[in-house]
BASE-968163 format. One line per 5 residues: number of its first residue (from 1); for each residue x negated, z negated, y of C-alpha. Coordinates in Angstrom, 3 decimals. Example, Ala and Ser with C-alpha at 12.3 -4.5 7.8 and 13.67 -1.06 7.14 Angstrom:
2
1> -12.300,-7.800,-4.500  -13.670,-7.140,-1.060
***
This chain:
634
1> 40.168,-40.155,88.457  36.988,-39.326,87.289  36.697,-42.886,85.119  40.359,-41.868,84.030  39.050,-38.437,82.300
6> 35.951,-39.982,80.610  37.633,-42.793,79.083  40.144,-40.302,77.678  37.324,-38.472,76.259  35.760,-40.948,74.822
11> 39.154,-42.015,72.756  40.233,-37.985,72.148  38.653,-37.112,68.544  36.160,-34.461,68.450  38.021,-30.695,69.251
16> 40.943,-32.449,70.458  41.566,-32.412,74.136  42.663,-35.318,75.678  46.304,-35.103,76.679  47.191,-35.645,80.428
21> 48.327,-38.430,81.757  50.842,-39.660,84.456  47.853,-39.804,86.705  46.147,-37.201,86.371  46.870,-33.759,87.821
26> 47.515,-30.406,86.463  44.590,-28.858,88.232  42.229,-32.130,87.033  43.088,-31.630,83.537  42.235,-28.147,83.166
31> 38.724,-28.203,83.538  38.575,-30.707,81.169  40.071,-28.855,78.584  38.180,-25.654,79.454  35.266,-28.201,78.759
36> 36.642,-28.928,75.497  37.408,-25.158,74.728  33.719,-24.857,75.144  32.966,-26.611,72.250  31.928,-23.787,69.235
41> 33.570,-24.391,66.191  31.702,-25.056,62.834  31.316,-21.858,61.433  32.616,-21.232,57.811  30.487,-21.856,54.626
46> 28.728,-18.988,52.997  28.174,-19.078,49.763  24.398,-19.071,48.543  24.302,-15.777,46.430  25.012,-14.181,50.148
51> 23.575,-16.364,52.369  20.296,-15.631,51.123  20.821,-12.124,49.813  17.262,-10.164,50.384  17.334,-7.775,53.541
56> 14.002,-5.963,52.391  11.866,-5.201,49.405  9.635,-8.109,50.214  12.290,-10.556,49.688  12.946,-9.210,45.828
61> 11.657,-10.746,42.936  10.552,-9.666,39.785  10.725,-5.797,40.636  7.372,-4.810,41.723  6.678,-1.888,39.761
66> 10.238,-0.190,41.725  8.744,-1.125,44.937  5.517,0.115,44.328  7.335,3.628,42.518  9.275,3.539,46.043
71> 6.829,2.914,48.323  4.268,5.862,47.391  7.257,8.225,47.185  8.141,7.177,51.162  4.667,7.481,51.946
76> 4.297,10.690,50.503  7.916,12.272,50.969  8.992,12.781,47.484  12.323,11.336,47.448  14.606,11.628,44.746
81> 17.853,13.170,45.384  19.184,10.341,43.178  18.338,7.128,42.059  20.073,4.929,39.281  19.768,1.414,38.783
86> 20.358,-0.527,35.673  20.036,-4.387,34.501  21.827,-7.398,33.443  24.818,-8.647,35.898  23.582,-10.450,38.989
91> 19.617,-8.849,38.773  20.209,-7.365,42.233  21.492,-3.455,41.721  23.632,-3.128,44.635  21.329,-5.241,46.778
96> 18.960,-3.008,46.078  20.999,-0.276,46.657  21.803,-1.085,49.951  17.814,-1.895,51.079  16.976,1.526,49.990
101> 19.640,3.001,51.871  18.377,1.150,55.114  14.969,2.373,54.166  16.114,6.010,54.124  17.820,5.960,57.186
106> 16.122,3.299,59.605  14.702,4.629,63.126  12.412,1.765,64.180  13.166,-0.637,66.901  12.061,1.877,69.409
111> 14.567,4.660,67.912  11.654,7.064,66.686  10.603,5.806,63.181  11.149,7.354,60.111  11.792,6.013,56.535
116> 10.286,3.556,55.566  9.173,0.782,52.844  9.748,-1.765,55.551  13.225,-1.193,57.437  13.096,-3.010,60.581
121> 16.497,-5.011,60.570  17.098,-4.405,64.324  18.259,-0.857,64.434  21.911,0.566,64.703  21.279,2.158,61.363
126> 19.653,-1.273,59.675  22.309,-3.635,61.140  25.594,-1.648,60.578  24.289,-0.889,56.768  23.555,-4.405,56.582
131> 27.478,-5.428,57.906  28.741,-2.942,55.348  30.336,-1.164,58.280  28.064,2.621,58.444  30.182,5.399,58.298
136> 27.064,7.482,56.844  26.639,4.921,53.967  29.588,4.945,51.195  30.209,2.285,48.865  32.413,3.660,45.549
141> 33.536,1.156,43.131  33.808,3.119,40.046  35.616,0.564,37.562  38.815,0.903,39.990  37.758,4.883,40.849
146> 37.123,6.534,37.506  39.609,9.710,37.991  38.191,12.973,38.477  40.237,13.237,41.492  38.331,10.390,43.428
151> 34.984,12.556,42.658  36.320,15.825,43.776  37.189,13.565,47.324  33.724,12.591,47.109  31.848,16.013,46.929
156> 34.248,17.483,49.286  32.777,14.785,51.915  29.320,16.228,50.514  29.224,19.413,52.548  29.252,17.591,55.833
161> 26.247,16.356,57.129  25.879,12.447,58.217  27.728,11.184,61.216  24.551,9.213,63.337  22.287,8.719,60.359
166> 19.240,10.483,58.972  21.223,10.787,55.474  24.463,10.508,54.320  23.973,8.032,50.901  26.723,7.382,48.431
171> 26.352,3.933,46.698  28.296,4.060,43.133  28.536,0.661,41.779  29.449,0.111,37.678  28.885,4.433,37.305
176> 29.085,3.917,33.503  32.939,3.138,34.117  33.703,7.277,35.658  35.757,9.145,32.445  34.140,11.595,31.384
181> 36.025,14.577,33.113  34.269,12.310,36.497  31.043,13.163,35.328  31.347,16.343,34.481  32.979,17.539,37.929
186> 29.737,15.501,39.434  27.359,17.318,37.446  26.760,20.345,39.626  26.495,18.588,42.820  23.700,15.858,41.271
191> 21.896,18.454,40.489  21.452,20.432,43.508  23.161,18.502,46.144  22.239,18.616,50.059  19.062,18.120,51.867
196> 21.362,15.306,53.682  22.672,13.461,50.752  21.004,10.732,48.475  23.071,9.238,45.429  22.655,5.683,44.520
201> 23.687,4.338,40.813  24.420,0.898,40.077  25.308,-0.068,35.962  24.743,-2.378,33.516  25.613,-0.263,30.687
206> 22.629,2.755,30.813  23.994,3.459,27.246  27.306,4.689,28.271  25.844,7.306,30.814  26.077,10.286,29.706
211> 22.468,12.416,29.481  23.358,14.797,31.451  23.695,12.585,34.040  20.396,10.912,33.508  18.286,13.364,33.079
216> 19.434,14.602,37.031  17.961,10.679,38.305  15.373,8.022,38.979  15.824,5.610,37.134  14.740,2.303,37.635
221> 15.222,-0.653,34.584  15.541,-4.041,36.565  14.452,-6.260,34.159  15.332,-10.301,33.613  13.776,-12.332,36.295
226> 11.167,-14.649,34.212  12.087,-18.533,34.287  8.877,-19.825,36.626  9.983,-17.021,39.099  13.458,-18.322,39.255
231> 12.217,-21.841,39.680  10.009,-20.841,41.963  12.679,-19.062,44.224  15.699,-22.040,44.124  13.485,-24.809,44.766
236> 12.317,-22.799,48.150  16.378,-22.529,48.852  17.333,-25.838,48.144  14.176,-26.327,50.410  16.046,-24.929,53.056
241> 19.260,-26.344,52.552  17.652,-29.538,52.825  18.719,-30.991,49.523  16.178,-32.970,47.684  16.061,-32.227,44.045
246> 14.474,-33.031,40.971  11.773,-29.977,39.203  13.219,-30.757,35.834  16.683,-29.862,37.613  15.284,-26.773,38.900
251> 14.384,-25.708,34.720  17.425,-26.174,33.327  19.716,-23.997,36.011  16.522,-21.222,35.553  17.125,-21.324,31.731
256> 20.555,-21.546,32.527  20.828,-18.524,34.707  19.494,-16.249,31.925  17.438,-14.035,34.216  20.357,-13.315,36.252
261> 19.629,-14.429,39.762  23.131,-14.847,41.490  24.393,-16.513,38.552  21.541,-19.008,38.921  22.013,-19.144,42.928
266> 25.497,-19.958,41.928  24.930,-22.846,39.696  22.420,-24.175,42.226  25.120,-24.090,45.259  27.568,-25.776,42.505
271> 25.088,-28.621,41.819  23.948,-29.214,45.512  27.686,-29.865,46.453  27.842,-32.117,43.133  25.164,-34.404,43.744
276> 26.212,-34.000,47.496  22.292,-33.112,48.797  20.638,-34.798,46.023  20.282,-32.971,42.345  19.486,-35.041,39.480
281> 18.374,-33.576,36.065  21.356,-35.462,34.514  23.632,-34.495,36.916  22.921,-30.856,35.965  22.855,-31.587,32.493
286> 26.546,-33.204,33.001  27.517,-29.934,34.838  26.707,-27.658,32.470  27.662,-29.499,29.812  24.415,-29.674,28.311
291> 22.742,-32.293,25.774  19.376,-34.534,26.797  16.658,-32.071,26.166  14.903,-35.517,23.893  17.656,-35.731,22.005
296> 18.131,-32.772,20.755  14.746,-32.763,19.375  15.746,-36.330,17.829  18.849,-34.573,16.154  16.563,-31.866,15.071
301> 13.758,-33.781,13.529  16.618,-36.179,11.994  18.215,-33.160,10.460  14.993,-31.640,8.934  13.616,-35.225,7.549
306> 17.508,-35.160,5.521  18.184,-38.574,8.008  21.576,-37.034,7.797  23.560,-40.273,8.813  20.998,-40.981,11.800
311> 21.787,-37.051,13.147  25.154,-37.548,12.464  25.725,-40.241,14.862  23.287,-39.142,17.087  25.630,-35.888,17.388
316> 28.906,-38.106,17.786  27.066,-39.991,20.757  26.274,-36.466,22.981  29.356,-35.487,21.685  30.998,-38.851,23.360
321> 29.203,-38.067,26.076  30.531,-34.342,26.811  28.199,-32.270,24.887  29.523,-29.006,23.488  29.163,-28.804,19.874
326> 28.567,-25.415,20.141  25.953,-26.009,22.733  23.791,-28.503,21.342  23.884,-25.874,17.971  22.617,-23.254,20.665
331> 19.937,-25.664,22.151  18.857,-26.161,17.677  18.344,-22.638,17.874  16.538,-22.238,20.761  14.357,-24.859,19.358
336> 13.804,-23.629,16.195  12.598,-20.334,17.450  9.890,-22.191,20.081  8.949,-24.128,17.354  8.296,-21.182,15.127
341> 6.088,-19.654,18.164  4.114,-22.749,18.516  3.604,-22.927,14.810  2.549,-19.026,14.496  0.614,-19.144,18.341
346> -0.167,-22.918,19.688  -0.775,-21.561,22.633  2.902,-21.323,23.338  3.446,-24.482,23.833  0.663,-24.903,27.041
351> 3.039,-22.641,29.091  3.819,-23.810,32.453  7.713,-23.818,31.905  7.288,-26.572,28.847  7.894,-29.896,29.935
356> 5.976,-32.588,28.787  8.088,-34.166,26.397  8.823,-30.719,24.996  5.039,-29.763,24.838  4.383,-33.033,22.936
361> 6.876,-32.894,20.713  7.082,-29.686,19.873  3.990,-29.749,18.376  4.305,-32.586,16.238  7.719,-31.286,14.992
366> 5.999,-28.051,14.370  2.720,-29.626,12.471  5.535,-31.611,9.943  7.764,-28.261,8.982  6.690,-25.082,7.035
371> 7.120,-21.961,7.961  9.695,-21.527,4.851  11.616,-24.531,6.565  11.843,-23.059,9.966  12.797,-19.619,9.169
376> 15.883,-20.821,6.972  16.965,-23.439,9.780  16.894,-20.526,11.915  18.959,-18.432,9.653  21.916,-21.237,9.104
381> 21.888,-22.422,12.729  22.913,-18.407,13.483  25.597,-18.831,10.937  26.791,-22.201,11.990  26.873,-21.300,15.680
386> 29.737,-18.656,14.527  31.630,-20.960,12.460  31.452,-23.371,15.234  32.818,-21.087,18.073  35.533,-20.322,15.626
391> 36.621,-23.465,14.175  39.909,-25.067,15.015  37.531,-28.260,15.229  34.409,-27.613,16.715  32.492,-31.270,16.140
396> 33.717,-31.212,12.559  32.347,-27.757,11.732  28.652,-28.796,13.448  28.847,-31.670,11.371  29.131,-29.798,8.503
401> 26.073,-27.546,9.520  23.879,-30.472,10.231  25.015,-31.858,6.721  24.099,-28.628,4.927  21.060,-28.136,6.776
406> 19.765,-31.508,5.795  20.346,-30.941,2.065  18.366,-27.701,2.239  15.482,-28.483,4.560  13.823,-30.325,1.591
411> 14.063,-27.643,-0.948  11.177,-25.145,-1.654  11.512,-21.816,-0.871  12.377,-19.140,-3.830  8.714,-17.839,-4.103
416> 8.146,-21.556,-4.975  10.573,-22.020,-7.384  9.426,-19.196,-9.030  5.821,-20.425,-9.639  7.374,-23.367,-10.319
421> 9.181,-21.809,-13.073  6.344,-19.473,-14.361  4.276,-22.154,-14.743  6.443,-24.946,-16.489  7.232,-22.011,-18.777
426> 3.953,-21.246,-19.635  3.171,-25.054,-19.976  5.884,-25.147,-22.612  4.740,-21.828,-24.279  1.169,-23.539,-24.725
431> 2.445,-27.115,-25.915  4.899,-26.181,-28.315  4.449,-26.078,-32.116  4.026,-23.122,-34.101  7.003,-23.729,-36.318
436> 7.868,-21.287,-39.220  6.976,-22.993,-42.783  6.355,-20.872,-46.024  9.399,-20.118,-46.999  11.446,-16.848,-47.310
441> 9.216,-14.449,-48.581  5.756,-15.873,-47.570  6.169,-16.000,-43.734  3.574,-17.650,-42.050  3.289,-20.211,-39.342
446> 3.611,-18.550,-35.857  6.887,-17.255,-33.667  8.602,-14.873,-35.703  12.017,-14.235,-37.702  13.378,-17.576,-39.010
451> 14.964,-18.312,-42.741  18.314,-20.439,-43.047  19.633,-21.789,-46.042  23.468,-21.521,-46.036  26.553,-22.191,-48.634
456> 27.216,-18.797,-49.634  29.909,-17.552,-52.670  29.975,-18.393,-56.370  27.672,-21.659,-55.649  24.670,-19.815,-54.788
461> 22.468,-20.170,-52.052  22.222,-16.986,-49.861  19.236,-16.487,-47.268  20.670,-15.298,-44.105  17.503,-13.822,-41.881
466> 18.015,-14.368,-37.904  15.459,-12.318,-35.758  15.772,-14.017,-32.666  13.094,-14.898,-30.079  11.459,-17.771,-30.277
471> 12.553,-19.678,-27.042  8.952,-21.746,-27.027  6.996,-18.256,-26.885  5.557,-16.302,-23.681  8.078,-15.264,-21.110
476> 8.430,-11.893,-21.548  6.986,-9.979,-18.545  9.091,-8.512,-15.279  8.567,-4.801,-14.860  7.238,-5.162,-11.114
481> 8.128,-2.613,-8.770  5.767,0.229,-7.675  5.422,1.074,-4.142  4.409,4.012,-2.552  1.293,4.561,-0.247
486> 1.532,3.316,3.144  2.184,6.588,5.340  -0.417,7.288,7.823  1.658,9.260,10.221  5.160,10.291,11.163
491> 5.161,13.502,8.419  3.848,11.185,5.650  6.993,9.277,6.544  9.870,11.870,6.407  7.887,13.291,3.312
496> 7.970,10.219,1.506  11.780,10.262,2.409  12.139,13.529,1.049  10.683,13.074,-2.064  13.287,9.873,-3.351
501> 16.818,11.283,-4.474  18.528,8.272,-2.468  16.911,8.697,1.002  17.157,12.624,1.167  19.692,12.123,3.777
506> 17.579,9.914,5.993  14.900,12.527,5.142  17.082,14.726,7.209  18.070,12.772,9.784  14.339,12.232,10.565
511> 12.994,15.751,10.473  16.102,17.073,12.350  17.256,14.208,14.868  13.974,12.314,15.794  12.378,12.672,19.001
516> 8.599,10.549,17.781  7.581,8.338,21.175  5.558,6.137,19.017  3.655,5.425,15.996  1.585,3.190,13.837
521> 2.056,2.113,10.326  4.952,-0.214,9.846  6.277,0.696,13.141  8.144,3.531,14.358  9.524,4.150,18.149
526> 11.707,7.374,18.594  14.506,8.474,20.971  17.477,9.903,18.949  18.930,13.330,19.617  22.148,14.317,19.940
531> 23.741,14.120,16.754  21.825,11.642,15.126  23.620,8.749,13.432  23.938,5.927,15.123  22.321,3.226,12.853
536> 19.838,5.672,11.955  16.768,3.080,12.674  18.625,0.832,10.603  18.884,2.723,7.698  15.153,3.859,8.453
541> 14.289,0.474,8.111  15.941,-0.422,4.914  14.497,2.720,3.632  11.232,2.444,4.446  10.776,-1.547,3.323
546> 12.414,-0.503,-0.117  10.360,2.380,-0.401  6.742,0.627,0.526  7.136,-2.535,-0.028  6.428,-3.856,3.491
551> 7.839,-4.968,6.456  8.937,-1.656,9.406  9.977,-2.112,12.638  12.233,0.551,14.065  12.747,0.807,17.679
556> 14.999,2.975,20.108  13.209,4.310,23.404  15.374,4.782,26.380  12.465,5.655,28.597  10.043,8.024,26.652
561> 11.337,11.356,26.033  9.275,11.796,22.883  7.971,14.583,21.007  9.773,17.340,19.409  11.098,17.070,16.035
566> 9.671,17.770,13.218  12.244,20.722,12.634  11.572,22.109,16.097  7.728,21.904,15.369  8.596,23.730,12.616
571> 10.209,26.480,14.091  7.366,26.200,16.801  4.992,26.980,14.278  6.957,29.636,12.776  7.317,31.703,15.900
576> 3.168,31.330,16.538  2.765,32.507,12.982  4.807,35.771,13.936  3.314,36.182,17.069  -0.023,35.935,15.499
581> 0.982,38.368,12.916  2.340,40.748,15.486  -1.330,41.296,16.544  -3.092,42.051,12.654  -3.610,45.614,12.875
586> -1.539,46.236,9.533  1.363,44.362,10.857  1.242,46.560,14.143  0.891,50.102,12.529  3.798,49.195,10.097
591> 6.145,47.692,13.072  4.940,50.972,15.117  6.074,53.192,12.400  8.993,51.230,11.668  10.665,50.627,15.138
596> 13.529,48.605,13.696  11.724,46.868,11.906  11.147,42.755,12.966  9.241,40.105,11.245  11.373,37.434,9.548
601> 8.555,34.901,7.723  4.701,34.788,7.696  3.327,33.156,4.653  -0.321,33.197,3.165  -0.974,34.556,-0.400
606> -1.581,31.784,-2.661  -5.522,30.448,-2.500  -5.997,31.739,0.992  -4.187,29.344,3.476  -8.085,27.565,4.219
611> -9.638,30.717,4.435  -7.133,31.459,6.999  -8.195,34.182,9.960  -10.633,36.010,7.039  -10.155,39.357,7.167
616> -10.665,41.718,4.025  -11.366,45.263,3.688  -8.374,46.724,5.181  -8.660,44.472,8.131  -5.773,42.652,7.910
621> -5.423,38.671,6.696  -1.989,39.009,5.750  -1.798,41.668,2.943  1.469,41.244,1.226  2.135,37.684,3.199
626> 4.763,39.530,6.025  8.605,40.046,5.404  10.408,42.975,7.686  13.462,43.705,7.964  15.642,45.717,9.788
631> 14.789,49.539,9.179  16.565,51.704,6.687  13.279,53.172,5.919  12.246,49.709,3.851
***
């Protein structure tokens, strides 16, 4: 019996039970399938992107200045009633959403802990938060909740204090997506809401939240994860998942996943099950579609040396091969900007993401080309990459660019052409002859109005006087432009504005709707106010370069609150000019006499504004400098 039930297992396929036979017994064949029963199923797959999503702050990367904000704020107890959370897709905002909210409410594994920067994992509170299954922690998708009517649900749950946890936290993923009418029923109850409650803001479109809403938060900018960190971090997963692959494999789905980590976490779970445990760089490059990293510096150098039939077919082959046109364009422009680094900073190329064939080539590439060269490749590669994406026929429109680049990388640049010009000119102006002769009147040899003899009436010969130019003298002279002064500070600046008809309006703009965060000449930094236009810094900087001649830099601070405006300094300095005149003994006898009266303006007499705070005779500074009004009695 026994040897009956082994052979049988032996035959049976694994989590099948073996099926009894004539001689075996009802009551023998039960333990063996309760035996089989026994066996645990495999479990189901997990993808990566959750299989390794971080439990604690320790197991982020790239966000140590939150952790640090977060961790002195626990230590100390000042929380934030709300936090908000903002980066590109797949940086780790609700992840990090959900570790703070085990932070805030975890008790310790022996039940008596507080919050802290390290939540244990063990506890009711860490493990049910973890499962997505705690009553006390809420979870809102806004982009399918954006009614007002799902907020007013949400403050009415407000009022009541947590179920089992320390505090009640409500997690609001993609906020940006609430109407308006949302926010503004929310306002109130971000502002002062509960000892009990924390709100938690998840977006990747800061922009669209209104200030209001802001203004009431933390806010914490998750920024890009940097390539070597990225590296760093899926090589010590594919570590785990046993799968054996190559460093230069590793680079490409880094640069691939744009700083995003799940996205790269996804292409790394996509390329282990490709090579099936083993990931080569060319089976990465095959999965995303993506040209030898060689050869497109081989179609680049081809291009720039006008080898226009060599780069042609070198683009057909990748192209054979399963290259995107418009990919292998994008991988021309990545190049040409890390070749324009290396050729302004060498440096660049000695970073520890550079491969070697990139590090060695790149800087050969870069010694051949000109600046000139590079920074017009750059500028049709951006246009081509359009036309590309566009075209009913992508290979034929890259073509095309490659063929137009290679006809323009040899030509100089305009100021070249210009010298160029000036000086074959001037060449010409010093070689010709002095024509003329002595005819007509006596007219000497030099440039000058020429004679010409024509058939006129009657027979006669009429002289017929042309004052031309003389097309072998000196060039005549371009008027060049004149710029103003470079301005020293942020008044020079909107005065400058001010003083040229065309830019009053941006004169305005900038007094009235600029909050200053940063200056230096050539560069401004500012947060707009309400109100302002919304390509203000661009029209800045087209004002500015046209008006001095040089290169600005505008920028847009989402951070900084910046100073007042110039108006409201203004006004600032008006109301301290009253108040100071309020005290001059003059001023105060006439406003005590006059007790209507109010002070509208405060200006100095002519002469005396540095001899300001001088008193005369009478005592008073001010004299006839002070406008009341108010009082009948004026």
């Amino acid at each position: 019996m026994t040897d009956q039930i082994e052979t049988a297992s032996q035959d049976t396929p694994e989590g099948e039970a073996p099926a009894p036979d004539a001689a075996t017994s009802p009551s023998d064949a039960a333990p063996a399938a309760s035996a089989t029963k026994a066996v645990a199923p495999k479990s189901e797959y997990q993808v990566l992107a959750l299989k390794y999503r971080p439990k604690t702050f320790d197991e982020l990367i790239g966000h140590g200045p939150m952790v640090k904000t977060l961790s002195n704020a626990l230590e100390s107890g000042r929380l934030a009633h709300a936090f908000v959370l903002t980066g590109v897709r797949g940086i780790g905002k609700t992840t990090t959403a959900r570790i703070i909210a085990r932070a805030l409410n975890c008790i310790g594994p022996d039940g008596n802990g507080g919050p802290t920067i390290e939540p244990c994992g063990v506890c009711e509170h860490c493990r049910a938060i973890a499962e997505d299954r705690h009553v006390d922690v809420l979870e809102m998708d806004a982009a399918s909740r954006t009614g007002v009517d799902d907020i007013r649900e949400l403050i009415e749950g407000v009022r009541y204090r947590p179920t089992s946890a320390r505090y009640k936290i409500y997690i609001i993923d993609e906020v940006h997506m609430l109407s308006k009418s949302a926010f503004n029923a929310l306002l109130k109850t971000l502002e002062e809401p509960p000892e009990h409650v924390k709100f938690i803001f998840a977006t990747t479109e800061i922009r669209k939240i209104p200030i209001t809403v802001l203004s009431r938060c933390q806010r914490f900018d998750l920024r890009r994860v940097q390539i070597d960190e990225l590296s760093a971090h899926y090589t010590r997963i594919a570590g785990l998942e046993h799968a054996d692959i190559e460093e230069e494999a590793v680079a490409l789905i880094a640069r691939a996943a744009d700083g995003s980590v799940r996205d790269g976490m996804s292409l790394l779970d996509q390329a282990i099950s490709h090579g099936a445990g083993k990931v080569t760089t060319q089976q990465v490059r095959d999965m995303l579609g993506l040209s030898d990293r060689s050869r497109i510096f081989d179609l680049f150098d081809f291009t720039m040396k006008g080898e226009i039939n060599e780069a042609l077919e070198l683009l057909s082959a990748q192209y054979a091969l399963g290259g995107d046109p418009a990919v292998m364009l994008q991988d021309m422009l990545d190049l040409t900007h890390w070749l324009t680094r290396v050729k302004l900073s060498p440096d660049a190329a000695n970073d520890p993401g550079v491969s070697q064939i990139e590090r060695e080539r790149g800087k050969e590439i870069a010694a051949k080309l000109a600046m000139p060269q590079l920074t017009r490749a750059w500028q049709m590669l951006l246009k081509g990459l359009e036309e590309t994406r566009i075209a009913p026929s992508p290979i034929q429109a890259a073509e095309m660019i490659l063929i137009r680049l290679a006809y323009a990388a040899e030509m100089p640049s305009p100021g070249d052409l210009i010298k160029k010009l000036r000086s074959d000119m001037a060449n010409t102006g010093a070689n010709a002859p002095q024509g003329g002769g002595n005819g007509g009147g006596g007219n000497g040899g030099g440039p000058g109005p020429r004679m010409q003899v024509v058939n006129g009436g009657r027979g006669s010969a009429a002289a017929v006087a042309q004052s031309r130019p003389d097309p072998l003298g000196t060039p005549e002279q371009v008027e060049q432009p004149v710029y103003a002064k470079m301005p020293e500070s942020f008044v020079e600046v909107a005065d400058l504005l001010a003083k040229d008809r065309e830019t009053t309006g941006i004169a305005m703009q900038v007094k009235n709707y600029m909050h200053l965060v940063k200056f230096e000449p050539g560069r401004i930094e500012f947060r707009p106010a309400r109100g302002a236009r919304s390509d203000l810094s661009t029209q800045l900087i087209k004002a500015m370069n046209s008006l001095t001649g040089q290169r600005w830099l505008v920028s847009v601070s989402e951070r900084e609150e910046g100073a007042p405006t110039l108006k409201e300094q203004e006004l600032e300095a008006l109301e301290q000019r009253k108040a100071d005149a309020s005290h001059d003994p003059l001023v105060k006898a006439i406003i005590e006499g006059l007790p209507k009266a109010k002070i509208v303006a405060v200006h100095l007499p002519p002469g005396q504004e540095e001899t300001a705070g001088e008193e005369d005779e009478s005592g008073s500074v001010y004299d006839d400098a002070f406008y009341l009004e108010g009082d009948d009695e004026l």
